[in-house]
C-alpha positions in Angstrom: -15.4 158.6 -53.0 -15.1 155.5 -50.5 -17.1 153.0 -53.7 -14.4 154.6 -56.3 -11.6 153.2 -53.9 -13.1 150.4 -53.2 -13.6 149.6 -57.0 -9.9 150.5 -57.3 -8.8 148.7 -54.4 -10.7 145.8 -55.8 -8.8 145.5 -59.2 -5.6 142.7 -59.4 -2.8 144.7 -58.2 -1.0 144.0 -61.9 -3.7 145.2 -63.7 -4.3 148.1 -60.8 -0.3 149.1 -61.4 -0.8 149.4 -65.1 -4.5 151.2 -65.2 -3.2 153.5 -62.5 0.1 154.4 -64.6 -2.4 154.5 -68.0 -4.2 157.3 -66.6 -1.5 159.6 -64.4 0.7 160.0 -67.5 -2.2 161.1 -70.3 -3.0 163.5 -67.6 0.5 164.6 -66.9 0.7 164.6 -71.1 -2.4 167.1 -71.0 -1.0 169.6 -68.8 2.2 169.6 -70.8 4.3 169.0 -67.8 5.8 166.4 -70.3 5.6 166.2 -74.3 4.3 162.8 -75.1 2.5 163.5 -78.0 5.4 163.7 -80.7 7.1 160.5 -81.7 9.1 162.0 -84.2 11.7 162.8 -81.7 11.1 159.6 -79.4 15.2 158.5 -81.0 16.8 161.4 -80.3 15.2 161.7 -77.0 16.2 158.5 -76.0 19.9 158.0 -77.5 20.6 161.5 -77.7 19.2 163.3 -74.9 19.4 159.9 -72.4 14.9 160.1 -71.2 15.2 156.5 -70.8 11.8 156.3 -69.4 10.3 157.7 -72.4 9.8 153.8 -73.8 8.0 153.4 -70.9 5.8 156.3 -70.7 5.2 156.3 -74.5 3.3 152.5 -74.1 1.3 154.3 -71.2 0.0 157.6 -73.7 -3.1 157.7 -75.5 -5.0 161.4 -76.0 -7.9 162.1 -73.8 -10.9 161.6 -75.4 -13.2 159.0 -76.2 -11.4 156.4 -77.5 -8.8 156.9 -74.8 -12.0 155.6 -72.2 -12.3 152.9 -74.6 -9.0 151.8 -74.3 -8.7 152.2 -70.5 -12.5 150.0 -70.4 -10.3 147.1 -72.2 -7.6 147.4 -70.2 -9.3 146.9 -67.0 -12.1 144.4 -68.2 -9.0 141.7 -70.0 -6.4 142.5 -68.4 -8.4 142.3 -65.3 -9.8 138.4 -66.1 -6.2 137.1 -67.3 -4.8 138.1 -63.7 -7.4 136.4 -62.2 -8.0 133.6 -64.6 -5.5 132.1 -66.6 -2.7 133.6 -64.9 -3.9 133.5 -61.3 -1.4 132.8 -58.6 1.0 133.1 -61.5 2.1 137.0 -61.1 5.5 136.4 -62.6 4.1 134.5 -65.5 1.9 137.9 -66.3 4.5 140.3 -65.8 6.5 138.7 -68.5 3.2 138.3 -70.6 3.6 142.2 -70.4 7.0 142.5 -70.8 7.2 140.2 -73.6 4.4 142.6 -75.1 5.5 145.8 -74.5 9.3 145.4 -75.9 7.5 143.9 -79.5 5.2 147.5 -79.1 7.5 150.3 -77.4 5.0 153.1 -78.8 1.6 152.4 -78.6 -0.6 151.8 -75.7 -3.8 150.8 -78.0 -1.8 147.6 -79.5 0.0 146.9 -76.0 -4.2 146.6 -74.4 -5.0 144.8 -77.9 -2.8 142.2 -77.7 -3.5 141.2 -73.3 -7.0 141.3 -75.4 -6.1 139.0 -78.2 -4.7 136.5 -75.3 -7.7 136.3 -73.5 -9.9 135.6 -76.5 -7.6 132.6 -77.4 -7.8 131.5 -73.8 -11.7 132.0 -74.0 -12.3 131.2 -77.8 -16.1 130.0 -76.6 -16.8 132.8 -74.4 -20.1 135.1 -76.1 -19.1 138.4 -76.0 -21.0 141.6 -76.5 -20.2 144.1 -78.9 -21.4 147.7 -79.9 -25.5 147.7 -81.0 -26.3 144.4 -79.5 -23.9 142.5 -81.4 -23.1 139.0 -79.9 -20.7 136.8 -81.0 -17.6 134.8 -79.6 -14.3 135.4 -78.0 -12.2 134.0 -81.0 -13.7 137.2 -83.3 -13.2 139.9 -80.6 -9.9 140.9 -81.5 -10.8 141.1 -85.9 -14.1 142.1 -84.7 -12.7 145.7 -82.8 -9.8 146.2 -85.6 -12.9 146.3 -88.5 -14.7 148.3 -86.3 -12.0 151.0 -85.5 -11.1 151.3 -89.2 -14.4 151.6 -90.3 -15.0 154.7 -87.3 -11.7 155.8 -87.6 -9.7 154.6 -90.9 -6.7 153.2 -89.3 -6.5 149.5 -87.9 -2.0 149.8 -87.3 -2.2 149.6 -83.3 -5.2 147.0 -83.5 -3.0 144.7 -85.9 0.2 145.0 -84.2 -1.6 144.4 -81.4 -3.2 141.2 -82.7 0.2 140.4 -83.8 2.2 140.6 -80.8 -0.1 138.9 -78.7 -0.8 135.7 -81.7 3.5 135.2 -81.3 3.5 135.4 -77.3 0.8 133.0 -77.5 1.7 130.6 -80.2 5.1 130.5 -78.9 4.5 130.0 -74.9 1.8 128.2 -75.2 0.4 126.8 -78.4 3.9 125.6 -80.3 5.4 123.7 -77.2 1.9 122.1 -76.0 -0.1 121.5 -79.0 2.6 121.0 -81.6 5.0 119.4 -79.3 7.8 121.9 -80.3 10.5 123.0 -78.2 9.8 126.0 -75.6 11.0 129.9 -77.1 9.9 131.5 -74.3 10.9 131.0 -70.2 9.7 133.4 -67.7 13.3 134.8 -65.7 14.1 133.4 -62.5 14.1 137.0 -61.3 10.5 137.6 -61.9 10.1 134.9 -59.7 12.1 135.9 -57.1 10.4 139.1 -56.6 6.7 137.7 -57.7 6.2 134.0 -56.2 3.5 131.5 -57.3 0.6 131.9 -55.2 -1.6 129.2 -55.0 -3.5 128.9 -58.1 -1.6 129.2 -61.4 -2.3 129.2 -65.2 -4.9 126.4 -65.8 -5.8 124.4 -68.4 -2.3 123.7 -69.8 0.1 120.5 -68.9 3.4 119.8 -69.6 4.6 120.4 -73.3 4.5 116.8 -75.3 7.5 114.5 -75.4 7.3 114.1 -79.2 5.2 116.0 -82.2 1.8 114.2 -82.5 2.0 111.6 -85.3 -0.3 112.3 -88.5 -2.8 109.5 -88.0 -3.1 110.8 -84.3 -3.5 114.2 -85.7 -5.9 112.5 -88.1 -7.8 111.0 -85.7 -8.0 113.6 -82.8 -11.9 114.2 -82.3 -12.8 116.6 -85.1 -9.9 119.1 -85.4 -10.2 120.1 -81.3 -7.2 121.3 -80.2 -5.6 118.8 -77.2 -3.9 121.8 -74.9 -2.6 119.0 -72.4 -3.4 116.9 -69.3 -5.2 119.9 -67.6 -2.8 120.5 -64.8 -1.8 123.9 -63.6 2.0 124.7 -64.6 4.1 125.1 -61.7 2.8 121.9 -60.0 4.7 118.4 -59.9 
């Protein structure tokens, strides 16, 4: 019992929060201490009968079973490497991530692990992965990759495209749009996140500070082979 908690104790306290939550309420769902399982009423539950938590706990769901431990294995391998990768030091700057996420989803906890997934394979577009049978291929794919694969097992690919979705507009619009575009910023992480979840040292690398103009179409033209310029390289959060 001692490895298991040090394995827990070992995950990014983020990620830990949300993996811990992920399996206490499918558990709490199975011995019908709560009904989770029937979305129909998820309106009337919430306006009617005032379980404001229920948006909450309805992102956190999923039945037990196998794809259920697929979902949680996602969950703790991505969500794991964006705390302590891109977002490092930067707690507040994941929380949002989250936040922003889980108020495009509400209901599904598949598409709200899909999209943290989608992120990291844009942040890792290089990166060879490995897939089911052997299957190696990189980052970028990951995301399409898992949403053919789930339709072809299962026939439905909803929670793997919203989740594709939501994660492509958190992206494009904190990151991609204002630095590589040089559009204006959409997206600003609340003061009050951090208030309660200060920079550490560290921070979300890779990314400078958004352009002062849109790139002109002969620089466009003439940018190194359609690469991607995703600024100077400093962390954000530094002068």
């Amino acid at each position: 019992m001692s490895d298991i908690g040090d394995w827990f104790r070992s995950i990014p306290f983020i990620t830990r929060t949300w993996f811990a939550a992920s399996v206490a309420v499918p558990f709490v769902g199975e011995l019908r201490l709560v009904d989770f399982r029937n979305l129909m009423l998820f309106p009337e539950l919430v306006f009617s009968r005032f379980h404001l938590w229920r948006p909450v706990t309805a992102t956190l769901y999923f039945p037990l079973g196998f794809p259920y431990l697929v979902n949680l294995y996602f969950l703790y391998n991505y969500s794991s490497r964006l705390e302590t990768g891109i977002f490092d030091g930067k707690p507040a700057d994941y929380i949002f991530m989250l936040l922003f996420n889980w108020i495009c989803i509400v209901l599904l906890m598949s598409a709200m692990i899909m999209s943290v997934l989608y992120v990291w394979a844009q942040f890792n577009k290089d990166v060879i992965v490995s897939f089911w049978f052997g299957t190696r291929f990189k980052a970028h794919y990951l995301p399409w990759i898992i949403l053919a694969f789930n339709f072809i097992i299962a026939g439905s690919f909803v929670s793997e495209l919203t989740g594709n979705l939501v994660g492509h507009l958190y992206f494009f619009l904190m990151f991609k749009y204002p630095m590589d575009l040089g559009g204006r910023s959409f997206l600003f992480v609340p003061e009050i996140l951090y208030r309660y979840f200060p920079n550490r040292r560290g921070g979300v690398a890779g990314f400078g500070v958004p352009p002062s103009r849109r790139p002109a179409a002969q620089e466009q033209a003439g940018g190194g082979g359609g690469r991607h310029n995703w600024g100077q390289g400093f962390r954000l959060g530094e002068d």
